[in-house]
C-alpha positions in Angstrom: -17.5 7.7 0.9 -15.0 5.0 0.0 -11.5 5.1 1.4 -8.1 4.5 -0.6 -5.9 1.8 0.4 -2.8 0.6 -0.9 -0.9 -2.5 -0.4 2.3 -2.9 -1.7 4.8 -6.7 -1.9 6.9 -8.0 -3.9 5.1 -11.0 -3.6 2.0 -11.7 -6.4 0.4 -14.3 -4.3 0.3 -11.5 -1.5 -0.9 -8.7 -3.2 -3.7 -11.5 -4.4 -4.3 -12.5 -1.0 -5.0 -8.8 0.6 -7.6 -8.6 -2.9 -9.0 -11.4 -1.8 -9.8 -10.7 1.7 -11.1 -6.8 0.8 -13.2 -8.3 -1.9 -16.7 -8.2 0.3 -15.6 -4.6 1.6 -15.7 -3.1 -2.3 -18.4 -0.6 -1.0 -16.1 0.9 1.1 -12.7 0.5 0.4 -10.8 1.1 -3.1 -8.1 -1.5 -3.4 -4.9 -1.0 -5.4 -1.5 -2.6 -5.2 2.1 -1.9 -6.0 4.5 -4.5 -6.7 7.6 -2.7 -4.8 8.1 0.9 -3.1 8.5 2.4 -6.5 5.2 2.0 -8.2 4.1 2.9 -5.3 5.0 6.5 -5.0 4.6 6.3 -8.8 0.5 5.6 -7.2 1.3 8.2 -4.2 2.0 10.8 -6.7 -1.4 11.1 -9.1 -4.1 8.9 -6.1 -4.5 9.8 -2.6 -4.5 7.1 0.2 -5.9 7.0 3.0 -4.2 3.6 4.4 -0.5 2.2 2.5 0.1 -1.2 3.8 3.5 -2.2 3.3 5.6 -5.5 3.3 8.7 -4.8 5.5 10.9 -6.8 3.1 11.3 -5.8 -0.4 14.0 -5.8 -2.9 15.0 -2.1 -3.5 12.7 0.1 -1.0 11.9 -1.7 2.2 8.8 -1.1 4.0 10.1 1.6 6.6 11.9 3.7 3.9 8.8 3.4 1.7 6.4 4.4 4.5 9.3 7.3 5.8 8.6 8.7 2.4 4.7 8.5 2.1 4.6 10.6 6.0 6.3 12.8 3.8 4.6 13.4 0.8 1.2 12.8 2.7 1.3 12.8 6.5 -2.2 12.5 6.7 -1.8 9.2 5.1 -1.8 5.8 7.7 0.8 3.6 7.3 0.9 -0.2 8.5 3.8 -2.7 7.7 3.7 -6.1 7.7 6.1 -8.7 8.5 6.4 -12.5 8.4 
């Protein structure tokens, strides 16, 4: 069964990076990314996620309020944040 996972920066090159890297795991893992912590809710409200990987600092949402508000809406979900 593949697993969800979402990662979400502001930064392109980022979000390219972490596509990069889950490329040879495509069997099991579906990758999507959100450019900020409101597309993805806007993604937390219609997919289901098993893993949200979050930058910590974003313009607009930062990572912890972002990931306070995905234990919310889906407290099953795992939640990671990275930091430079």
């Amino acid at each position: 069964m593949k697993r969800n996972i979402l990662f979400v920066d502001d930064n392109e090159t980022m979000l390219e990076l972490y596509r990069m890297l889950l490329t040879s795991e495509r069997v099991r893992w579906e990758v999507r990314m959100a450019g900020g912590g409101a597309a993805a809710l806007q993604l937390l409200a219609t997919t289901r996620f098993d893993v949200v990987v979050s930058d910590l600092h974003m313009p607009g949402m930062d990572g912890v309020a972002l990931l306070r508000e995905v234990k919310r809406l889906s407290p099953g979900t795992s939640r990671i944040i990275l930091s430079g």
